[in-house]
C-alpha positions as CSV (number, residue, x, y, z in Angstrom):
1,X,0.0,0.0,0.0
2,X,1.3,3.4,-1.2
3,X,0.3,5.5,1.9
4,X,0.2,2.7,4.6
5,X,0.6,4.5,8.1
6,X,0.6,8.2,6.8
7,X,-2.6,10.6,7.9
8,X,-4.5,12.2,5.9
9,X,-6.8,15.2,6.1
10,X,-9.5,16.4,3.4
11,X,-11.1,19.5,3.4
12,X,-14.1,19.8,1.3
13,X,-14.7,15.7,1.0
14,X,-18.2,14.9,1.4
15,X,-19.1,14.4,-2.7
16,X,-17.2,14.8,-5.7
17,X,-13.5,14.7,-5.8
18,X,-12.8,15.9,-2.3
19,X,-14.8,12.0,-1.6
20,X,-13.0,10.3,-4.1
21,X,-9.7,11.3,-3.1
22,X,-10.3,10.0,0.2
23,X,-11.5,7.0,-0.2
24,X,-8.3,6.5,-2.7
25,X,-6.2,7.5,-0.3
26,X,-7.7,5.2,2.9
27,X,-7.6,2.5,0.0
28,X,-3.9,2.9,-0.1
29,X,-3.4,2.8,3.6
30,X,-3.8,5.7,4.9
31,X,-5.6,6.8,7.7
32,X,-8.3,9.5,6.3
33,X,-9.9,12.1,8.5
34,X,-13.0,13.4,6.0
35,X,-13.9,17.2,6.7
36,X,-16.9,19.4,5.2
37,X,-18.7,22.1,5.6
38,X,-22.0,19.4,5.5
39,X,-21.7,17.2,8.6
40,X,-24.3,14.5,7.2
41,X,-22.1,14.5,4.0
42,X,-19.2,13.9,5.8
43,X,-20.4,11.1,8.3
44,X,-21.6,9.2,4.9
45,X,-18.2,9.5,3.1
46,X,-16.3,8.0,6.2
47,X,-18.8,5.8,6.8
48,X,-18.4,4.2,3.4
49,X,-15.0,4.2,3.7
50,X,-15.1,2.6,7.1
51,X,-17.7,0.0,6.0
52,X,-15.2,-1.2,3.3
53,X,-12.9,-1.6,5.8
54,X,-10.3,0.9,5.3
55,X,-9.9,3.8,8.1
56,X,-11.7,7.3,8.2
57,X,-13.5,9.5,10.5
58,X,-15.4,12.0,10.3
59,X,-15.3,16.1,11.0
60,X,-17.6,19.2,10.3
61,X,-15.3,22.0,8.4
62,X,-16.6,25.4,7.3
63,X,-12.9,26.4,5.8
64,X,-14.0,29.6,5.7
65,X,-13.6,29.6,9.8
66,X,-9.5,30.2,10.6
67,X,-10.2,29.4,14.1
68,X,-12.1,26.1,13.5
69,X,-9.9,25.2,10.5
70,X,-6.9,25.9,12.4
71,X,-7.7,23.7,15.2
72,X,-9.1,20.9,13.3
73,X,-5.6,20.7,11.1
74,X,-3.7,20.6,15.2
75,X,-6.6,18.2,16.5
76,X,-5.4,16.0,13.7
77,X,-2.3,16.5,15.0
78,X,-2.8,15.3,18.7
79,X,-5.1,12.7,17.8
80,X,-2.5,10.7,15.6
81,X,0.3,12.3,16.2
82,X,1.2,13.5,12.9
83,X,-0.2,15.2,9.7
84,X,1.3,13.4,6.3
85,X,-0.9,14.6,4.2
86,X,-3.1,17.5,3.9
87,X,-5.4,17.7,0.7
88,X,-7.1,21.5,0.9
89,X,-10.3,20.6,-1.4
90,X,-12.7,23.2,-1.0
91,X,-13.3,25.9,-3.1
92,X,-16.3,27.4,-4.8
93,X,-17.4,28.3,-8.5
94,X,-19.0,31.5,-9.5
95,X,-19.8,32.1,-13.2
96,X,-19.5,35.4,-14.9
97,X,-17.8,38.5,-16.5
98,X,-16.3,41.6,-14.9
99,X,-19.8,43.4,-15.2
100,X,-21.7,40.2,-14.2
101,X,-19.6,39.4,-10.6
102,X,-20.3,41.6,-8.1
103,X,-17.7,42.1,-5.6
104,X,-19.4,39.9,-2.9
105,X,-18.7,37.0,-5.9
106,X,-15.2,37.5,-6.5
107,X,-14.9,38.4,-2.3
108,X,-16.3,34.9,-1.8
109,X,-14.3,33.5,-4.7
110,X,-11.5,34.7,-2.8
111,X,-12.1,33.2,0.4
112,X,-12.5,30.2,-0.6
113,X,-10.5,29.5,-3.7
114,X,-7.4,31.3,-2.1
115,X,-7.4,32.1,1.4
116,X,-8.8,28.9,3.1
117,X,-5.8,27.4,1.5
118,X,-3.6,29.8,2.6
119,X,-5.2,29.2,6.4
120,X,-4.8,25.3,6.1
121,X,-1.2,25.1,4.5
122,X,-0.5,27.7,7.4
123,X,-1.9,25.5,9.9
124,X,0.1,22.0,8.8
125,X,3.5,23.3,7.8
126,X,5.1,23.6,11.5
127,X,3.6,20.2,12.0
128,X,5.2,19.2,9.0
129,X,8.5,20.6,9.9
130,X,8.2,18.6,13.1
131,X,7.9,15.2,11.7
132,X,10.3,16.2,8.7
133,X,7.8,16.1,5.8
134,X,4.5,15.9,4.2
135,X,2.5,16.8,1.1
136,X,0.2,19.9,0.6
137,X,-2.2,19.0,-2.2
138,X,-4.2,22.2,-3.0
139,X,-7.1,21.9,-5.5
140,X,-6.7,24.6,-8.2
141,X,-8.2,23.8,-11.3
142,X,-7.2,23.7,-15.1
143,X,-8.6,27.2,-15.3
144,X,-5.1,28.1,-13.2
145,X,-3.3,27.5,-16.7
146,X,-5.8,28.7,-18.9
147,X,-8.6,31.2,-19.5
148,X,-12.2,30.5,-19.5
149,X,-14.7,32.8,-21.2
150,X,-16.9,34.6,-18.7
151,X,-15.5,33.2,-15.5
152,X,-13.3,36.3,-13.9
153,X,-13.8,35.1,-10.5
154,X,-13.0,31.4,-11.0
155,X,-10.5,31.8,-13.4
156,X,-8.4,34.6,-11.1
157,X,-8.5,32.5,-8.2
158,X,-7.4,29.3,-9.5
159,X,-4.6,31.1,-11.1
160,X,-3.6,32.6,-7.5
161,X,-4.1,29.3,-5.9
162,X,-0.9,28.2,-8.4
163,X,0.9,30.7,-7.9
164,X,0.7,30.6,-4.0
165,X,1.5,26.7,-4.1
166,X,4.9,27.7,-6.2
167,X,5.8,30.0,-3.8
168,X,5.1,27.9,-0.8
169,X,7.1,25.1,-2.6
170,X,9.9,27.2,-3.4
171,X,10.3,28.0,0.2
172,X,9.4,24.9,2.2
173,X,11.7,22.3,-0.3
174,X,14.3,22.2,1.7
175,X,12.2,21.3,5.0
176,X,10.9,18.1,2.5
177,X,7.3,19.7,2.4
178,X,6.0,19.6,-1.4
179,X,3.0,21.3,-2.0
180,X,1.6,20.8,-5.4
181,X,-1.9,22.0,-7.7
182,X,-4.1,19.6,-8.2
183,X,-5.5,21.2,-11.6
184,X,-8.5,19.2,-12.8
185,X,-10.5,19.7,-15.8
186,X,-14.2,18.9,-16.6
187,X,-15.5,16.3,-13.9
188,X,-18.9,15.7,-13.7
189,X,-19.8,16.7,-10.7
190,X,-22.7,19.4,-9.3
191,X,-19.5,22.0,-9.2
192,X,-20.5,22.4,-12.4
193,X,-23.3,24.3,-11.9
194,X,-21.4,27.5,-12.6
195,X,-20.5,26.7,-16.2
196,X,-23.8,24.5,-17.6
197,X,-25.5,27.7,-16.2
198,X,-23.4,30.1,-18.5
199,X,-23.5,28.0,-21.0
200,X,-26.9,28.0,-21.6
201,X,-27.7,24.1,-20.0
202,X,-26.8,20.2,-19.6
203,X,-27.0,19.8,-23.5
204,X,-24.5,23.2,-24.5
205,X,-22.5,21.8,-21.6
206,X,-22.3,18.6,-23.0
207,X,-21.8,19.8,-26.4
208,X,-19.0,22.0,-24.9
209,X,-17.4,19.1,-23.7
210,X,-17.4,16.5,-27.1
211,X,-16.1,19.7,-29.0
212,X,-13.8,21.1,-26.4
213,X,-11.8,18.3,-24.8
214,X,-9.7,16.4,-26.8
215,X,-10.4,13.2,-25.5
216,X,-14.1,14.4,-25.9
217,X,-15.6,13.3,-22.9
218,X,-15.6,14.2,-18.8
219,X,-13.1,12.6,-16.5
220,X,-14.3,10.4,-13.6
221,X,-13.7,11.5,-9.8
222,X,-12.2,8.1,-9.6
223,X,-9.4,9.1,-12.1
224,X,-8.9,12.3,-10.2
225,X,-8.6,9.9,-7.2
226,X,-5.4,8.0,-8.6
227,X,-3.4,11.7,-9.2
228,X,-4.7,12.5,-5.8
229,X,-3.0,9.4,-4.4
230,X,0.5,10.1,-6.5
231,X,0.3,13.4,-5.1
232,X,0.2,12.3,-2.0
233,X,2.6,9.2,-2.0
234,X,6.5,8.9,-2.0
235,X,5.8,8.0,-5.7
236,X,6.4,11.7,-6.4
237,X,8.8,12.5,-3.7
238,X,10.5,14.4,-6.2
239,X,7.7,16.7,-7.4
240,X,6.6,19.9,-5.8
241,X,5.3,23.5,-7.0
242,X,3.6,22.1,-9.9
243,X,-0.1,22.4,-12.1
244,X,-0.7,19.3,-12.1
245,X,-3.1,19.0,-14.6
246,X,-5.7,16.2,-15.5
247,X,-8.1,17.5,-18.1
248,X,-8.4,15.0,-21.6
249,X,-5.6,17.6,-22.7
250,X,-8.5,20.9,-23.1
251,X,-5.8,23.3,-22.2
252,X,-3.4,22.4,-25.2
């Protein structure tokens, strides 16, 4: 198993990819604690895990709390007595052009997309420095190395989320901390409510897709799942600061 006896946190993991990472990871040994914002979502993604005999528990998370996050990320901490891998999931999607956001939009873009990272990679590093290591897996998107079309609030924060996971890499290398984008393209998922809705519904969004993506179709959250686990594994021990980007190739 490629993360037996690390410890895993995931912000953001009750559906979608946040849930499939964790349960990829706890599939690969590891020990998964399963935070969101939704308590019952949360409970029925470690519970799942748990009933197929791997090792989760459960936490609720608003990210956007620095007090609660915080703590969670050092409760973590004294509960297992170490923090190998932090996976900061959350983020948020709001659709729209410069004179369609307001500033509450791109404010809550922001929080989300940006600064609850910020708060969480904050929170593990010292813990990291501790034990000697660890992996910081923050989910940008593939809209961090590319443009999309009426999406100023998405597309600017997923950018910033690379860049911040550069820097961070740049400076934590030499403590053995790697902290790397996990840059995923069109998943279907309900996060996509942002983009069916500017593009006009399921069908456009579908259409979008089979004319868009070169490998004309969406990726699975289970094949988001295996990059999350080579993220998090020694398997790329000597990766760190990079887009990594899963997306049928849409942003060549």
């Amino acid at each position: 198993m490629r993360l037996a006896g690390k410890v895993a946190l995931v912000t953001g993991a009750g559906s979608g990819i946040g849930r499939a990472g964790a349960a990829a990871m706890a599939r690969e040994g590891a020990q998964v604690i399963v935070t969101d914002r939704d308590a019952g979502l949360a409970d029925a993604a470690a519970n799942e895990i748990s009933e197929a005999r791997y090792r989760a528990s459960a936490l609720q998370l608003d990210v956007t709390d620095d007090i609660a996050l915080a703590g969670v990320i050092d409760g973590v901490v004294r509960e297992f007595g170490r923090l190998d891998v932090l996976h900061s999931h959350a983020g948020l999607q709001v659709e729209g052009t410069l004179e369609e956001v307001d500033p509450a939009g791109m404010d809550a873009s922001w929080a989300l997309n940006v600064r609850a990272h910020f708060i969480a990679a904050r929170a593990a590093v010292p813990h990291m420095k501790t034990q000697g290591g660890g992996s910081v897996i923050i989910t940008a998107s593939n809209s961090g190395v590319q443009y999309d079309r009426g999406m100023i609030a998405y597309a600017t924060t997923k950018h910033a989320a690379v860049a911040m996971v550069r820097q961070m890499a740049a400076d934590y290398a030499a403590h053995a901390i790697r902290f790397n984008a996990l840059c995923p393209g069109f998943v279907d998922t309900p996060f996509n409510a942002g983009f069916e809705k500017q593009m006009g519904g399921r069908a456009e969004l579908e259409r979008y897709i089979a004319e868009a993506i070169p490998m004309k179709r969406w990726a699975s959250v289970e094949e988001i799942g295996h990059g999350i686990v080579y993220l998090a594994s020694d398997e790329s021990a000597f990766m760190t600061g990079q887009a990594f980007v899963i997306d049928g190739g849409e942003c060549l």
